[in-house]
C-alpha distance (Angstrom), angle and dihedral (degrees) to the residues before:
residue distance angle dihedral
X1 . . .
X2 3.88 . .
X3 3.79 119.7 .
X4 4.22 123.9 -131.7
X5 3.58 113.0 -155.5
X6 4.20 110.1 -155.9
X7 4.11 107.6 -133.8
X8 3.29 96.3 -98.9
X9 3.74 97.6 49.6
X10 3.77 80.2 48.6
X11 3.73 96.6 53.7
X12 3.92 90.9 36.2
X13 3.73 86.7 56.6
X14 3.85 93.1 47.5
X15 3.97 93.5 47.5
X16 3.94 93.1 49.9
X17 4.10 88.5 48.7
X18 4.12 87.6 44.3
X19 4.41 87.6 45.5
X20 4.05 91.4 51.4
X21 3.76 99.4 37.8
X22 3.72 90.1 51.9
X23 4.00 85.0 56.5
X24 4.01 84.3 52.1
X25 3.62 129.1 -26.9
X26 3.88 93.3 -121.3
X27 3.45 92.8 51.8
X28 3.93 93.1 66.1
X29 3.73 94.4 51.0
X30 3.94 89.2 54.6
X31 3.67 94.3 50.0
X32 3.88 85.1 39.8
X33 3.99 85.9 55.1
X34 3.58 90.8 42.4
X35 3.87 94.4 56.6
X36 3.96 90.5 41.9
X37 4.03 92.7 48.4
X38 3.89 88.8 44.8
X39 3.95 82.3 51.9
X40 4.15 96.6 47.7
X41 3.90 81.9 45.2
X42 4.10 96.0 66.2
X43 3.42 95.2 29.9
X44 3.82 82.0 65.7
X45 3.56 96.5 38.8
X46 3.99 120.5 13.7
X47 3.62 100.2 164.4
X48 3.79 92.1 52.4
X49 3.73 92.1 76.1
X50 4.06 124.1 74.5
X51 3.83 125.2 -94.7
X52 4.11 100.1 -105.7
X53 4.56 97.4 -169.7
X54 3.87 93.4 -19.0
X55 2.89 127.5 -88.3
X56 3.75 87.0 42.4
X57 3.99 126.4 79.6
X58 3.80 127.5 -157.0
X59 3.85 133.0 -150.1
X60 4.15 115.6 -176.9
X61 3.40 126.8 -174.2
X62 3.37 127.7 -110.2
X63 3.96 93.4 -141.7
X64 4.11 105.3 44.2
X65 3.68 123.6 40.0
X66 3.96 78.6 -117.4
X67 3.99 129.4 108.9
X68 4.03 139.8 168.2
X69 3.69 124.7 -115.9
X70 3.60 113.1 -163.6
X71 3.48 142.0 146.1
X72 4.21 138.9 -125.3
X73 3.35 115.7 -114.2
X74 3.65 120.4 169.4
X75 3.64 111.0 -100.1
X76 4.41 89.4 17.7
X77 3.06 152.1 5.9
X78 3.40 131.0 -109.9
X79 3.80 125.8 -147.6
X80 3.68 115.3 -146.6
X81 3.71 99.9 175.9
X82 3.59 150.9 24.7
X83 3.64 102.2 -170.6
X84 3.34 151.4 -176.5
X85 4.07 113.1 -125.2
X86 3.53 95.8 -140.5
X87 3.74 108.8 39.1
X88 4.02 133.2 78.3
X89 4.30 93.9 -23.7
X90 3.83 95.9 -157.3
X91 3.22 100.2 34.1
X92 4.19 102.3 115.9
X93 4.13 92.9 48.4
X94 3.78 87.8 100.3
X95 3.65 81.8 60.3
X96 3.91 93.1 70.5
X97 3.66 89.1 67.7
């Protein structure tokens, strides 16, 4: 299944990677990595992860206080979010619309 990121999941993605690879260079690919495996991982199975404000479904890694909200359409899914577990929860549901 392919994956569509909305802009500002794109640009929220790029800003994280930017943030950690100006701590160290390396340390932006991983999270990078990390955000791309947690993608490959619910493209596989979208089900397996929990209902986060149905008819949404989250995935958060277990490395970065980041995770990917996204939702199943039927030939992709659609990333709403890359976010930031501890800052402004609901803040992508205007996003759905």
């Amino acid at each position: 299944m392919r994956i569509v990121l909305h802009p500002a999941a794109d640009e929220e993605l790029s800003e994280a990677v930017a943030y950690y690879a100006a701590i160290d260079v390396s340390l932006g690919q991983r999270f990078y990595l990390e955000m791309e495996r947690l993608m490959s991982e619910v493209c596989v199975h979208p089900k397996t992860f929990r209902p986060f404000d149905p008819p949404a479904r989250r995935h958060f890694s277990s490395w970065f206080p980041y995770g990917i909200i996204y939702l199943e359409h039927d030939d992709h899914l659609w990333i709403v979010a890359v976010m930031h577990m501890k800052r402004k929860p609901g803040y992508w549901k205007a996003r759905l619309q």
